[in-house]
DOTOR-455625 format. One record per residue (C-alpha): residue number from 1; residue in one letter; x, y, z. Coordinates in steps of 0.25 Angstrom, whole numbers, plus 5000, padded with zeros to 4 digits. Example, Ala and Ser with C-alpha at 12.3 -4.5 7.8 and 13.67 -1.06 7.14 Angstrom:
<1 'A' <5049 4982 5031>> <2 'S' <5055 4996 5029>> 
This chain:
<1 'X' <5046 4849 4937>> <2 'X' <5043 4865 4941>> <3 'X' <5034 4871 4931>> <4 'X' <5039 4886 4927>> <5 'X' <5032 4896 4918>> <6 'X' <5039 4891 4908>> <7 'X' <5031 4877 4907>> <8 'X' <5018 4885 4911>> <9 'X' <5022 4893 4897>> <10 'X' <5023 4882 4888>> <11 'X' <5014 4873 4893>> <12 'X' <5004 4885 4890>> <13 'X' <5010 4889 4874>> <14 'X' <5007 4873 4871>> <15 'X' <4993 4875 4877>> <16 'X' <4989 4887 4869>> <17 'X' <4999 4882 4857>> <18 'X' <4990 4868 4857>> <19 'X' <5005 4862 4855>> <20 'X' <5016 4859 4860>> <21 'X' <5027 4862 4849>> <22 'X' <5020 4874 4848>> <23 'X' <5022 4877 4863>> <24 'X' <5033 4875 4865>> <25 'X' <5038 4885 4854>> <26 'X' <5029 4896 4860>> <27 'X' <5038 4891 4872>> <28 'X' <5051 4891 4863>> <29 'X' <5055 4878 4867>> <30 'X' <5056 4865 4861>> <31 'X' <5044 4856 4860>> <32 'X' <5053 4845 4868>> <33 'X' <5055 4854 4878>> <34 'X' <5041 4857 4878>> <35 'X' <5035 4844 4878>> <36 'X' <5045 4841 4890>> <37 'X' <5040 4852 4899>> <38 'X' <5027 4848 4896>> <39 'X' <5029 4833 4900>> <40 'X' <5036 4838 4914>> <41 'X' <5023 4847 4915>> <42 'X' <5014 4834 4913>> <43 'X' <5024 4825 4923>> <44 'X' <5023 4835 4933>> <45 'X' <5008 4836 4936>> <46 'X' <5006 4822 4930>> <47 'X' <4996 4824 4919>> <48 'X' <4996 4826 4905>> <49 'X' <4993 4842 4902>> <50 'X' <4992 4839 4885>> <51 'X' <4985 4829 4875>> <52 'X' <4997 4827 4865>> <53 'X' <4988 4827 4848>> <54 'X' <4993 4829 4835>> <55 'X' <4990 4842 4835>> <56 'X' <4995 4848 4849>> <57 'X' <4993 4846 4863>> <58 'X' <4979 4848 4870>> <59 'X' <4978 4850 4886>> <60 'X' <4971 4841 4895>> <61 'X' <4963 4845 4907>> <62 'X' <4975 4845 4915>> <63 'X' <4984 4853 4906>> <64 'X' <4971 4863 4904>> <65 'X' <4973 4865 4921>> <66 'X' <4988 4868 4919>> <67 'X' <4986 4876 4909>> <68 'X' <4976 4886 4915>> <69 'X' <4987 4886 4927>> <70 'X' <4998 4889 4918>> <71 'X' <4991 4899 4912>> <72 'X' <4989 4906 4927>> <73 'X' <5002 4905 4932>> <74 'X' <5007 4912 4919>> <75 'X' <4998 4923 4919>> <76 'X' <5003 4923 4935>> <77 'X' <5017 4922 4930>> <78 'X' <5015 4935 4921>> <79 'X' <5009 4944 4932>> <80 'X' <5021 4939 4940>> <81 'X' <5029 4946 4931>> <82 'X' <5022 4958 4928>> <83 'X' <5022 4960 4944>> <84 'X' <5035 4959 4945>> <85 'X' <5039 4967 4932>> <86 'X' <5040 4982 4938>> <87 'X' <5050 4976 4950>> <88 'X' <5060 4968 4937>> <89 'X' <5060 4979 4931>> <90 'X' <5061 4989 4943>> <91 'X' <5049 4996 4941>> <92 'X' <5043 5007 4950>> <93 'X' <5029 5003 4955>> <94 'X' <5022 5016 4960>> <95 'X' <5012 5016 4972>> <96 'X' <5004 5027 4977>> <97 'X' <5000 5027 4993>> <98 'X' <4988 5037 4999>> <99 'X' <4993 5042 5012>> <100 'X' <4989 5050 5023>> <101 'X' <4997 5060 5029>> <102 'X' <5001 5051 5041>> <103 'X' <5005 5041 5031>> <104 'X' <5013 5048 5023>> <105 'X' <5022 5056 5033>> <106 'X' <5021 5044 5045>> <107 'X' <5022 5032 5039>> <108 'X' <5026 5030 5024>> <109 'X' <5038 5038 5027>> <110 'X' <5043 5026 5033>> <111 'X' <5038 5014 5027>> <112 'X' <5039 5017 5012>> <113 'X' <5056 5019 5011>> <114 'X' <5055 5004 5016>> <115 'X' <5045 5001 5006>> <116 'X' <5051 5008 4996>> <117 'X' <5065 5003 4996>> <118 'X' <5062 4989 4997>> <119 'X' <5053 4991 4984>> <120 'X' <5061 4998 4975>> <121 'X' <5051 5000 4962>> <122 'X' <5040 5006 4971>> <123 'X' <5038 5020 4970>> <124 'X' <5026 5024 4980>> <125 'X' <5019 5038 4980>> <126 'X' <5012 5043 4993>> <127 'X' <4999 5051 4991>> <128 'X' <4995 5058 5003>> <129 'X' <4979 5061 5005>> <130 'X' <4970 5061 5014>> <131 'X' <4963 5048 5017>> <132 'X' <4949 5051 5014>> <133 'X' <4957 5054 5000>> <134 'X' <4964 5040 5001>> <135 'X' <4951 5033 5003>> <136 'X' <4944 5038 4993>> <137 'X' <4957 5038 4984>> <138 'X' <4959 5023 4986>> <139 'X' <4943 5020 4984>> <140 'X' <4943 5027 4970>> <141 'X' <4956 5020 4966>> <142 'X' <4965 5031 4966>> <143 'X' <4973 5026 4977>> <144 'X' <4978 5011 4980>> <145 'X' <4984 5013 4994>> <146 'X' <4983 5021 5005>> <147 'X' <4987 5024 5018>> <148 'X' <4973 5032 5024>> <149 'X' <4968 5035 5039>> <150 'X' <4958 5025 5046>> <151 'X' <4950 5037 5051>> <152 'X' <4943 5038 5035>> <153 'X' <4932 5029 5030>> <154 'X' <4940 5019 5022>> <155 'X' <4932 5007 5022>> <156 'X' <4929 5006 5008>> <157 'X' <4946 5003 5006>> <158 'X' <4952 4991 5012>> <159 'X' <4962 4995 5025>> <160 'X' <4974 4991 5032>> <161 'X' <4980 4997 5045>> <162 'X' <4992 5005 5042>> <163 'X' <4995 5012 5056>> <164 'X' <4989 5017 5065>> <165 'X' <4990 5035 5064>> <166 'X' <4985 5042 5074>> <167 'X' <4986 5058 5076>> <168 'X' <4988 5067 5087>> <169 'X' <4991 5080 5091>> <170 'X' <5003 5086 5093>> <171 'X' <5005 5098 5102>> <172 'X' <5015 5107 5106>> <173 'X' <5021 5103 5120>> <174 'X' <5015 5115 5126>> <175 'X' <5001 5114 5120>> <176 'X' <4988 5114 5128>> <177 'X' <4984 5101 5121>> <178 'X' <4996 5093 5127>> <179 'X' <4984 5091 5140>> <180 'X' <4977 5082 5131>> <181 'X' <4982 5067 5131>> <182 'X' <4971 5066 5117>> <183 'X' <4963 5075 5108>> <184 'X' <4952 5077 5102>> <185 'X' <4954 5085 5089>> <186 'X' <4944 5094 5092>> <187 'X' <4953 5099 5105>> <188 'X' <4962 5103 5096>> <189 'X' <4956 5110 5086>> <190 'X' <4957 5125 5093>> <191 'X' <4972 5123 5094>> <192 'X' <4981 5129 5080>> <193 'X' <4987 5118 5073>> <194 'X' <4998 5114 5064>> <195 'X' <4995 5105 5053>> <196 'X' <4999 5099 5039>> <197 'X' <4997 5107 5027>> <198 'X' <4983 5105 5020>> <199 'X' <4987 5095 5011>> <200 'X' <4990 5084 5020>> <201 'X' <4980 5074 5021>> <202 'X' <4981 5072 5038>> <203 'X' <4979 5088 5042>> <204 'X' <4968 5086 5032>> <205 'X' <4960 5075 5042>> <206 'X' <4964 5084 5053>> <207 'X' <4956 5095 5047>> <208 'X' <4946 5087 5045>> <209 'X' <4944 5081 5059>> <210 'X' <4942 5096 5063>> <211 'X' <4933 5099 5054>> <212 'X' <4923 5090 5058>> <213 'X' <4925 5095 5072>> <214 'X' <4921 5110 5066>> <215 'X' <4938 5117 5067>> <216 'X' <4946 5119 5057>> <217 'X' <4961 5116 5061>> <218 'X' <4968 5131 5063>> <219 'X' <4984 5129 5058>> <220 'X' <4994 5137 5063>> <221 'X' <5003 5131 5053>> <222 'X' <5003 5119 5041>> <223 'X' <5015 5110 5039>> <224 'X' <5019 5099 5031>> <225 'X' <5023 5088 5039>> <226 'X' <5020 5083 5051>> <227 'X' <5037 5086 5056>> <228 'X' <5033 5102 5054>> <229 'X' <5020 5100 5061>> <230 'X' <5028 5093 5073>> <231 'X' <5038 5103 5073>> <232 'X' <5029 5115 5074>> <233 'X' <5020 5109 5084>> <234 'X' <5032 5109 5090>> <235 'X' <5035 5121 5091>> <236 'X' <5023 5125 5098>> <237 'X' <5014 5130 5085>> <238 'X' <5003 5121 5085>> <239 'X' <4997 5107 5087>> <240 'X' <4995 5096 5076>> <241 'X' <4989 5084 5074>> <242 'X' <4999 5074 5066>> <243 'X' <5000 5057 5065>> <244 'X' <5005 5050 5080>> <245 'X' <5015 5045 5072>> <246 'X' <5021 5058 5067>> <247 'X' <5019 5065 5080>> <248 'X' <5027 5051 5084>> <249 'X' <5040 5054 5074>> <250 'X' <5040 5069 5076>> <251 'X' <5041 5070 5091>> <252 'X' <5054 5064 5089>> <253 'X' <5058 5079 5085>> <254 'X' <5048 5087 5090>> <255 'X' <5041 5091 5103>> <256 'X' <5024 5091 5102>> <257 'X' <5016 5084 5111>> <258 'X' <5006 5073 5104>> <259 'X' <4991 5069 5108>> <260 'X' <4982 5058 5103>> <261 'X' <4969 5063 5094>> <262 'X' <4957 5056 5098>> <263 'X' <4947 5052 5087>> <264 'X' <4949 5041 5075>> <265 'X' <4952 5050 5065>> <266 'X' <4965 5055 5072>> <267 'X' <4968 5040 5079>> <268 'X' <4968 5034 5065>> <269 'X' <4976 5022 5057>> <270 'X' <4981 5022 5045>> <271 'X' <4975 5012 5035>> <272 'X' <4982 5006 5022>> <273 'X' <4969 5008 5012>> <274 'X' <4965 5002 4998>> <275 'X' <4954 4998 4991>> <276 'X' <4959 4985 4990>> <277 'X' <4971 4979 4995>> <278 'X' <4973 4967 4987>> <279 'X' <4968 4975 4974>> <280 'X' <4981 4984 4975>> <281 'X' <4993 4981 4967>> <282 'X' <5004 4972 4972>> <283 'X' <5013 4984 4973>> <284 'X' <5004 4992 4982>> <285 'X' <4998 4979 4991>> <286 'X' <5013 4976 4994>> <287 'X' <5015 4990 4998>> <288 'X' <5005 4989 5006>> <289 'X' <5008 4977 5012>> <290 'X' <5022 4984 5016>> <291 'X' <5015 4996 5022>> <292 'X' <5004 4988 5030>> <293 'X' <5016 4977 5037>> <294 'X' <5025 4990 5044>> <295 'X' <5015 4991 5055>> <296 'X' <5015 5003 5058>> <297 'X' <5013 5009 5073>> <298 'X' <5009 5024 5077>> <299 'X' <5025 5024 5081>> <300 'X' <5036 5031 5073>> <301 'X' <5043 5017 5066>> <302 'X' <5035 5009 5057>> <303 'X' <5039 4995 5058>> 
């Protein structure tokens, strides 16, 4: 005989019904057919799980045993199917992810079509900041996931390498710095620049590399995205510092020479943060799951 919930049920309305004609009309079935399963139940593990009075049914040690087990795989059985409940009925679950710059323009482009079409009832909304504002956002709770840079202090969160991301220079192909095969940032500093618009949390970190070195970054011009910024240093304007990976994907189309950046805050990785991992709801650890097994390289497909 295979126990179902069925059986776990009824065994449970006789136990808190003190009776067995009672429980089996909790059960709505007849008490033959209640007295039946109850006998199979008995067979099946060889012992007797009632004492049989005038009065009703009392448990014995080994019925006690099964019932505190029936009792859990019931409550088991109902968080099974509250779990399941939003994809029955087709629900959208919404998720929120803290990004970078570099993440959001390099990387999730590509991977979350993939996610999201293989989950249908996922809605997920990217929040770009800076990762000093990640950090602190996913210590406080504001935040549950986030992608952040491992240049910041995040060892009060639990991490797991995402990619590695590092930055470089690119030039125009007649620049003076084309001599250089790496650079410090501080060598570029008197050169005019081109750079993301204020808001965008990567020209941000820039800005505040040179401003422990004692310069403020002199714009020529802001942009958007880092396609424009390609695209007029290109074009002779300028020099910009963007992610390896963009510089990668846009010299396909344009033509601008690329230098490493020496120092760990430009030779960074990008980390998958949360205060705690196994504390996150289902729906975001298995979204992270997804995100951490695409292994990701500096090169221009994710795998």
């Amino acid at each position: 005989m295979r126990l179902d919930f069925f059986d776990l049920q009824l065994f449970l309305n006789i136990v808190d019904t003190g009776s067995l004609t009672k429980g089996a009309h909790r059960s709505s079935i007849s008490l033959q057919a209640a007295s039946e399963r109850v006998k199979k139940i008995e067979q099946q593990f060889a012992t007797n799980l009632f004492t049989r009075h005038a009065t009703g049914v009392k448990l014995t040690l080994a019925g006690q045993t099964f019932a505190e087990q029936a009792q859990l795989l019931i409550q088991q059985s109902h968080h099974l199917e509250q779990a399941m409940l939003p994809f029955s009925q087709d629900l959208q679950s919404s998720m929120t992810l803290w990004c970078n710059s570099s993440a959001q323009s390099e990387y999730l482009p590509f991977l979350l079509p993939k996610y999201l079409v293989e989950n249908s009832n996922i809605q997920i909304d990217l929040k770009e900041a800076e990762t000093n504002d990640i950090i602190v956002a996913l210590e406080n709770g504001t935040a549950k996931l986030g992608l952040i840079s491992s240049f910041f202090d995040s060892s009060t969160l639990q991490t797991l390498e995402f990619s590695e991301d590092p930055l470089v220079i690119i030039s125009p192909l007649q620049h003076e710095l084309n001599t250089y095969k790496t650079l410090d940032l501080k060598q570029t500093l008197h050169y005019p620049y081109v750079g993301l618009m204020q808001y965008h949390s990567l020209q941000q970190s820039i800005e505040t590399q040179a401003k422990k070195l004692g310069y403020a970054i002199q714009y020529r011009l802001r942009l958007p995205n880092f396609a424009a910024i390609a695209q007029v240093v290109a074009n002779g304007v300028g020099i910009a510092i963007i992610p390896q990976r963009a510089a990668q994907r846009l010299s396909q189309h344009y033509q601008f020479h690329q230098i490493p950046i020496i120092g760990d805050w430009a030779n960074r990785k990008l980390l998958l943060a949360a205060k705690s991992f196994d504390a996150l709801p289902i729906s975001y650890q298995h979204f992270s799951q997804f995100l951490l097994s695409q292994n990701l390289s500096v090169g221009l497909n994710p795998s």
